[in-house]
DRENDO-1510 file (C-alpha; in Angstrom, 1 decimal, always signed):
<recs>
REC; n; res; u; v; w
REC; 1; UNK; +8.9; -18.3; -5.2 .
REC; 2; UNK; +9.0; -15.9; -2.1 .
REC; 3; UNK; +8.5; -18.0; +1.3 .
REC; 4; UNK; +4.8; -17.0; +2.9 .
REC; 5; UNK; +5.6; -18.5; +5.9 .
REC; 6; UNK; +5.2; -15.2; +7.7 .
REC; 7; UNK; +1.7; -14.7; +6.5 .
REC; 8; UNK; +0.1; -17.8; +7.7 .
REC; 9; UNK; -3.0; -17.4; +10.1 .
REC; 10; UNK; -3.6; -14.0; +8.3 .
REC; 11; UNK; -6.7; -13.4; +6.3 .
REC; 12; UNK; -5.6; -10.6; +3.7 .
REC; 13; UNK; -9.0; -9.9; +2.6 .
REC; 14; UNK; -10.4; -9.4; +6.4 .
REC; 15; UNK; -7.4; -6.8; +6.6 .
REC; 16; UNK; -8.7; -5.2; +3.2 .
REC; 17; UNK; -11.8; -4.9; +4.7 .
REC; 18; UNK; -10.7; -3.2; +7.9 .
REC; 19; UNK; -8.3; -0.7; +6.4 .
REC; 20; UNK; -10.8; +0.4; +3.4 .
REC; 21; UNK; -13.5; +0.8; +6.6 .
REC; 22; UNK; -11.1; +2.7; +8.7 .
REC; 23; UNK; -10.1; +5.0; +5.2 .
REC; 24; UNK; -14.0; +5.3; +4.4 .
REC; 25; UNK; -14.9; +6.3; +8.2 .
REC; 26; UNK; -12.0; +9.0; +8.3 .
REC; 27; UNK; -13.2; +10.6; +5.1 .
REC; 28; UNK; -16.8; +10.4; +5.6 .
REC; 29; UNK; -16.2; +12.6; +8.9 .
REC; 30; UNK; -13.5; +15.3; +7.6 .
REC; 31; UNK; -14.3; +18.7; +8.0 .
REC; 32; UNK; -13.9; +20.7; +4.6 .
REC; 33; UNK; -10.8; +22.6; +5.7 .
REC; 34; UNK; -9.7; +18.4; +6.1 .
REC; 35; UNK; -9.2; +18.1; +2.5 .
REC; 36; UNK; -6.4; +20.6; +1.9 .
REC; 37; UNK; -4.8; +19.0; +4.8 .
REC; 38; UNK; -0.7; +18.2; +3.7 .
REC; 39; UNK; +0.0; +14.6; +3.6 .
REC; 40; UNK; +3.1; +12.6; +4.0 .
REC; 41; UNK; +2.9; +11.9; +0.4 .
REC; 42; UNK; +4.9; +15.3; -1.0 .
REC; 43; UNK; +2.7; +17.7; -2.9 .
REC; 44; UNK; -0.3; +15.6; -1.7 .
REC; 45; UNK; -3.2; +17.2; +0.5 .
REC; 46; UNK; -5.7; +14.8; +1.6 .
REC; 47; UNK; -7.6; +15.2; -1.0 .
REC; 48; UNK; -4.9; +13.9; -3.3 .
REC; 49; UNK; -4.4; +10.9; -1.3 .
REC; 50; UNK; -8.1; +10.1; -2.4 .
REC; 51; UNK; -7.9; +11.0; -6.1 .
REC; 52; UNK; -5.1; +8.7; -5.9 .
REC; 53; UNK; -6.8; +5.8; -4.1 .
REC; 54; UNK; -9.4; +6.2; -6.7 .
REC; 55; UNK; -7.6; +6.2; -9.9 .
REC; 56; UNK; -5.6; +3.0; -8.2 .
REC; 57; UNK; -9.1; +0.9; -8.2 .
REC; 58; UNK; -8.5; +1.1; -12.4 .
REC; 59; UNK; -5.4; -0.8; -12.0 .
REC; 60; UNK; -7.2; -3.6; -8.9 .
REC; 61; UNK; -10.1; -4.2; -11.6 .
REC; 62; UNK; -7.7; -4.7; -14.5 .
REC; 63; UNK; -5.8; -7.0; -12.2 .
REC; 64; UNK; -9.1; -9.1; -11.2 .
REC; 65; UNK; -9.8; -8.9; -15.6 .
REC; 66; UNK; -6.7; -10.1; -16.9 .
REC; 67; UNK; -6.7; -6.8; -18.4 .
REC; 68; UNK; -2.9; -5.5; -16.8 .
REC; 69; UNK; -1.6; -4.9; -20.6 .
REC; 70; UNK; -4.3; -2.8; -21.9 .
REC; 71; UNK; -4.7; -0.7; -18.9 .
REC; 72; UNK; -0.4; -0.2; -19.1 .
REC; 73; UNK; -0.9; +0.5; -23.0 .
REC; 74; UNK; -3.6; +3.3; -22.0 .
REC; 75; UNK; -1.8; +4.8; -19.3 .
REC; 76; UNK; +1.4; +5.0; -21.6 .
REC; 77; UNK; -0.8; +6.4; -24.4 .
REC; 78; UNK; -2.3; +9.2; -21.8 .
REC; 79; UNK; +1.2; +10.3; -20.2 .
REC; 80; UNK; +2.3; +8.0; -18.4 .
REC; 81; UNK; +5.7; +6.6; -18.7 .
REC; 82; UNK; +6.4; +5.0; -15.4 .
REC; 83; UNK; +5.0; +4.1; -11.9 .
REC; 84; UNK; +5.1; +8.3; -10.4 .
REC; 85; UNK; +4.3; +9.8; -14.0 .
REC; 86; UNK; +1.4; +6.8; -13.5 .
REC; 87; UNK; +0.2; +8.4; -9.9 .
REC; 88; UNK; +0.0; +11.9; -11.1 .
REC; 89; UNK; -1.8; +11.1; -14.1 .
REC; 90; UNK; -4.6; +9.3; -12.3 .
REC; 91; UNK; -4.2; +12.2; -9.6 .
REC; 92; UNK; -4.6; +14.9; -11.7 .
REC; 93; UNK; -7.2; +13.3; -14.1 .
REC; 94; UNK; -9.5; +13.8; -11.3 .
REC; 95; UNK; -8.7; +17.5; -10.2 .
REC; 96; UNK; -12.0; +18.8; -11.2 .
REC; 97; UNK; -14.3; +15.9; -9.3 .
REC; 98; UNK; -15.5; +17.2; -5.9 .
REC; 99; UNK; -14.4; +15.4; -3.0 .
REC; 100; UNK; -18.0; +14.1; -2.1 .
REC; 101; UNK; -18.2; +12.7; -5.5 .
REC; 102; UNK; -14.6; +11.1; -5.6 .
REC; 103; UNK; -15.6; +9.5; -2.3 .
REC; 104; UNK; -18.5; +7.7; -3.6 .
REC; 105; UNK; -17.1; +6.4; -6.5 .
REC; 106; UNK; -13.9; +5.0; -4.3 .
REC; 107; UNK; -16.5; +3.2; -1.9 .
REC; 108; UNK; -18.1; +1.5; -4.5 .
REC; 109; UNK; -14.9; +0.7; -6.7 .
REC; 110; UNK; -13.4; -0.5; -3.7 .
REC; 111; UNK; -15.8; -2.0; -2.3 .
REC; 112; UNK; -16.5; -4.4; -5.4 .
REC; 113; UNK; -12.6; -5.4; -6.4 .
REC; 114; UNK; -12.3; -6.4; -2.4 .
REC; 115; UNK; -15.3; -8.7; -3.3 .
REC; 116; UNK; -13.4; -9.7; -6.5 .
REC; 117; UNK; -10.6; -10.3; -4.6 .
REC; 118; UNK; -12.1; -12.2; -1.8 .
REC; 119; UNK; -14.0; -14.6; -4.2 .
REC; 120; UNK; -10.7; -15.1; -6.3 .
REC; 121; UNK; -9.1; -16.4; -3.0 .
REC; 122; UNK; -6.4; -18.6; -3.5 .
REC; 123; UNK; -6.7; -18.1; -7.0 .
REC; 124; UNK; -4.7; -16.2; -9.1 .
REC; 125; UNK; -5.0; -12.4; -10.6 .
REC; 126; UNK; -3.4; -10.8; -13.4 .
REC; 127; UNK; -0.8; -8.2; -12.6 .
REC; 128; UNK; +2.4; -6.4; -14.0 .
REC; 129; UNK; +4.8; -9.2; -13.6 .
REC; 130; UNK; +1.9; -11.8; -15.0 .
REC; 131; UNK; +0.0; -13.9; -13.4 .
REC; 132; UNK; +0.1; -13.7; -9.6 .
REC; 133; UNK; -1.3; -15.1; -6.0 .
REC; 134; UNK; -4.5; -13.6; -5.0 .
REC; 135; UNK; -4.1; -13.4; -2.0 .
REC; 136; UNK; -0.5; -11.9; -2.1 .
REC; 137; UNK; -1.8; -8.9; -3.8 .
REC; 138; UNK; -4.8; -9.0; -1.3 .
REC; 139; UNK; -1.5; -8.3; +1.4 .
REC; 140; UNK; -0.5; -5.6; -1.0 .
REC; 141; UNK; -3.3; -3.8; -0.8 .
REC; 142; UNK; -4.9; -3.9; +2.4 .
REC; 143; UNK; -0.9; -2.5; +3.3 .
REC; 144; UNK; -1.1; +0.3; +0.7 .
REC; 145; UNK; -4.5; +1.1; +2.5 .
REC; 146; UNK; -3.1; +1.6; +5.8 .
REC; 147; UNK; -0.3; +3.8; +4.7 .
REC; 148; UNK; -2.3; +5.9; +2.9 .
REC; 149; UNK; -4.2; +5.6; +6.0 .
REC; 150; UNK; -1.1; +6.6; +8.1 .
REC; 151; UNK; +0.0; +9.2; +5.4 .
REC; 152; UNK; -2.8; +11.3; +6.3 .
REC; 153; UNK; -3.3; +10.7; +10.1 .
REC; 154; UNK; -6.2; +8.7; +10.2 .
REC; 155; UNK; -6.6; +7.6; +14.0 .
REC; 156; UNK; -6.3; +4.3; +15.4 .
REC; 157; UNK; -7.7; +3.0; +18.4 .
REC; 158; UNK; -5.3; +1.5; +21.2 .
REC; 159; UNK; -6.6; -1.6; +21.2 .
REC; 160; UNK; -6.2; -1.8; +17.7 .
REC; 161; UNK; -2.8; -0.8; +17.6 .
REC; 162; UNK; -0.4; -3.3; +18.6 .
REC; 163; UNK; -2.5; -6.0; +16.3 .
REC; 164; UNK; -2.0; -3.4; +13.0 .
REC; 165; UNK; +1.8; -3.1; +13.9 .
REC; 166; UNK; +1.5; -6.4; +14.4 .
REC; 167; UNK; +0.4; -8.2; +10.9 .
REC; 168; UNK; +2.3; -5.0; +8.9 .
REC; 169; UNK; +5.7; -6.2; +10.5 .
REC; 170; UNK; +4.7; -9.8; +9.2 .
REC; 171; UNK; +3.8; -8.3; +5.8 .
REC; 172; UNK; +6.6; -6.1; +5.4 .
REC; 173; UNK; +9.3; -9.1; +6.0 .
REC; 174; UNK; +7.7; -10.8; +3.2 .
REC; 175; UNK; +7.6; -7.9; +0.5 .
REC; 176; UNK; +11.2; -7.1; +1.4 .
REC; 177; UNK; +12.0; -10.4; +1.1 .
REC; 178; UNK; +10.1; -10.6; -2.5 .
REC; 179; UNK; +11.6; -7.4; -3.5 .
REC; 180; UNK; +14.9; -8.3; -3.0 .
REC; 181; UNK; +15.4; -12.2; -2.7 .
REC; 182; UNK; +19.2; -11.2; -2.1 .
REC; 183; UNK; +18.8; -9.3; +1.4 .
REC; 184; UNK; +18.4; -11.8; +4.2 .
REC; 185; UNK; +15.3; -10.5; +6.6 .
REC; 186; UNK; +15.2; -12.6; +10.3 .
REC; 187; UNK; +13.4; -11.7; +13.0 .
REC; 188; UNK; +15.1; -11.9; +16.1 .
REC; 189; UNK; +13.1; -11.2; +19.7 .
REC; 190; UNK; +11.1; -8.1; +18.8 .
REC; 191; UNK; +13.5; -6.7; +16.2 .
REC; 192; UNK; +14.1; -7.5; +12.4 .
REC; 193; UNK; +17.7; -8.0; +11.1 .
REC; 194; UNK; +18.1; -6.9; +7.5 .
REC; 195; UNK; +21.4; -7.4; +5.5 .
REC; 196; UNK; +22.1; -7.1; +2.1 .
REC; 197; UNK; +24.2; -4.4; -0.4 .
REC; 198; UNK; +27.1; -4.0; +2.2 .
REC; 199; UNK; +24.5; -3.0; +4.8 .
REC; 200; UNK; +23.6; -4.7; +8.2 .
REC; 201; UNK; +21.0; -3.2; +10.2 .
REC; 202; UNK; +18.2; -4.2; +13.3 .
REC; 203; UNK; +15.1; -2.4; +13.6 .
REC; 204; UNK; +12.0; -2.3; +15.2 .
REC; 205; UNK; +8.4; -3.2; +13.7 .
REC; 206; UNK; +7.3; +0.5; +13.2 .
REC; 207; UNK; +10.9; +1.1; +11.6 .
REC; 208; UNK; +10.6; -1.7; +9.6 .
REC; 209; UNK; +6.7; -1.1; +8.5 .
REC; 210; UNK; +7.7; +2.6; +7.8 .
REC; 211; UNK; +11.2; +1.6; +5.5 .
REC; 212; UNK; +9.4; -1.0; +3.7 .
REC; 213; UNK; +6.9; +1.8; +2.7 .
REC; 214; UNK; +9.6; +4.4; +2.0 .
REC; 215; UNK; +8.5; +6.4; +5.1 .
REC; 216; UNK; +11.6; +6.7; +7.2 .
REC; 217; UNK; +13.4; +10.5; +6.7 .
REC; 218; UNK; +16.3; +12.2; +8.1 .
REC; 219; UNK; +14.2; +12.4; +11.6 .
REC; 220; UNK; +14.5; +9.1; +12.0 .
REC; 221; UNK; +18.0; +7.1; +13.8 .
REC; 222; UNK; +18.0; +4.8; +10.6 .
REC; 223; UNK; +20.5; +5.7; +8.1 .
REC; 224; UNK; +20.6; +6.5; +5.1 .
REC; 225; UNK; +21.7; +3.5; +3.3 .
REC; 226; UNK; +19.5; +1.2; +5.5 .
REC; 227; UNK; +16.8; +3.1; +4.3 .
REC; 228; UNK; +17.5; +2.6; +0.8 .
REC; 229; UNK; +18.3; -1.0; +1.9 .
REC; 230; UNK; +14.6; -1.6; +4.0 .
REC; 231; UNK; +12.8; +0.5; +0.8 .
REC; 232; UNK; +10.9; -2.0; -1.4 .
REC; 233; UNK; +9.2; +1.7; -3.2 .
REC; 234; UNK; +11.9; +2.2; -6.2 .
</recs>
């Protein structure tokens, strides 16, 4: 099993909380024109980001249900035939739901699997790969949240800042180091060493948080095959 040792002193759920509330304060303030906004996800406005988060909150109940097989079986049956085919089902699925109307049905979805998971603890959930910690998939999410969150410039305050970067860097050792148990991950001073598949490279927390998440591009000074080595997306 994946060392957690980088996670202790976190609360996952507290961090679900704050990145659904930061998501939920951002939309509930977006000017209409907001919605057709580009995100960082390609071929995704804003609005799309939501329809995705929404359609996602399927997959967080069947996890909290021991229901993972059935809800893969349906999504296969509807389309689906892997993890991106999955997205743009649940994406377009919702193509005709207004954007005040997705939004309320995300708040309340959300809002009850975060109590699910929060009650569940340091239980375990049902996922794709079986049964699983709670409160690892609580880390999942609340870090999904906050790209999506980043993926469409939502704001965050300065004195948030450094504490989001931060927990994320934390987080995003440990997925890359559950991803791929061969890559060695160390931290060393304010930069993470990651080697593994002939590729040695040091970055810095918003590097690492953005390669974790598939994020880095050809703008950024990382190259290409230590962005394929950082991605845990594929």
């Amino acid at each position: 099993m994946t060392d957690d040792s980088e996670l202790e002193g976190l609360d996952p759920f507290d961090l679900l909380d704050g990145e659904a509330a930061r998501l939920d304060s951002h939309f509930a303030a977006l000017p209409e024109a907001g919605w057709s906004r580009p995100s960082r996800c390609a071929g995704w406005s804003t609005r799309e980001v939501l329809a995705h988060l929404l359609s996602s909150e399927d997959y967080n109940r069947a996890c909290l249900d021991g229901q993972v097989r059935a809800f893969l079986g349906d999504l296969g049956a509807r389309g689906a035939t892997d993890l991106d085919s999955a997205n743009a089902l649940g994406v377009a699925e919702l193509a005709g739901v207004g954007t005040g109307e997705m939004l309320d049905r995300w708040r309340q979805a959300n809002a009850e699997n975060r109590r699910g998971f929060r009650e569940r603890g340091d239980g375990v959930i049902d996922s794709t790969v079986g049964e699983y910690p709670c409160r690892w998939q609580a880390f999942h999410l609340a870090s999904e949240l906050a790209t999506h969150a980043d993926d469409i410039g939502v704001p965050v305050r300065a004195e948030e800042s450094g504490q989001r970067r931060a927990w994320r860097a934390r987080f995003s050792r440990f997925a890359l180091a559950e991803a791929k148990p061969d890559v060695v991950v160390r931290r060393t001073d304010a930069l993470t060493s990651v080697s593994g598949e002939g590729v040695d490279v040091e970055v810095d927390d918003d590097q690492l948080v953005e390669g974790v998440a598939a994020r880095l591009d050809d703008s950024s000074r990382v190259p290409p095959a230590a962005r394929a080595l950082l991605s845990t997306m594929g």
